[in-house]
C-alpha positions, 0 to 999 in steps of 0.5 A: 500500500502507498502513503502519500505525506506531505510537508511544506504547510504552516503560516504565511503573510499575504504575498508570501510563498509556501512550497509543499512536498509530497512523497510517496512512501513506495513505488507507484506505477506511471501513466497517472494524474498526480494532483493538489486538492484543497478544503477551506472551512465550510466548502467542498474540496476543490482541485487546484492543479494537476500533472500528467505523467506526460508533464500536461499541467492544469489549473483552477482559475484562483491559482493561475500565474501563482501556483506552480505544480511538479515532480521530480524525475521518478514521480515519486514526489510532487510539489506545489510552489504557492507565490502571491499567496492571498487569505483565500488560499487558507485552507487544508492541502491534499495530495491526491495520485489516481491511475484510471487504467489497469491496475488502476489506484487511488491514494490520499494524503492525510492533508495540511494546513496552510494559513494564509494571515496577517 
């Protein structure tokens, strides 16, 4: 079984950046979507960005020009690298890595805060 931790969260002033980590505890096979998700207080859960094993990249409209998704060379890590950070991006950060193809899988990570305040 794979566990996704990520790292990287905490307090930040508006305009600042944060930059959040998560590793994958095994090896998981290619052709996935590795992504970032958050939950503010009161609200669903939305996707924030997205990366393809091809390298395609996607993002909500909140984050776009600010927010930047990668992995390292074995998509064994994916980061997010949060610049101009705002109050509305306060909320808890998933990593989320779902293959839809045989053998398919679906992993979480356990979330983290970010905080976004003066």
């Amino acid at each position: 079984q794979v566990q996704l931790v990520e790292s990287g969260g905490g307090l930040v002033q508006p305009g600042g950046s944060l930059r959040l980590s998560c590793a994958a505890s095994g090896t998981i096979s290619n052709n996935n979507f590795m992504n970032w998700y958050r939950q503010a207080p009161g609200k669903q859960r939305e996707l924030v960005a997205t990366i393809h094993s091809t390298g395609t990249t996607q993002y909500t409209d909140s984050v776009k020009g600010r927010f930047a998704i990668s992995t390292d060379n074995a998509r064994n890590t994916v980061y997010l690298q949060m610049n101009s950070l705002k109050p509305e991006d306060t909320a808890v950060y998933y990593c989320h890595v779902v293959r839809l193809q045989p053998p398919p899988y679906n992993y979480w990570g356990q979330g983290i805060q970010v905080t976004v305040s003066s």
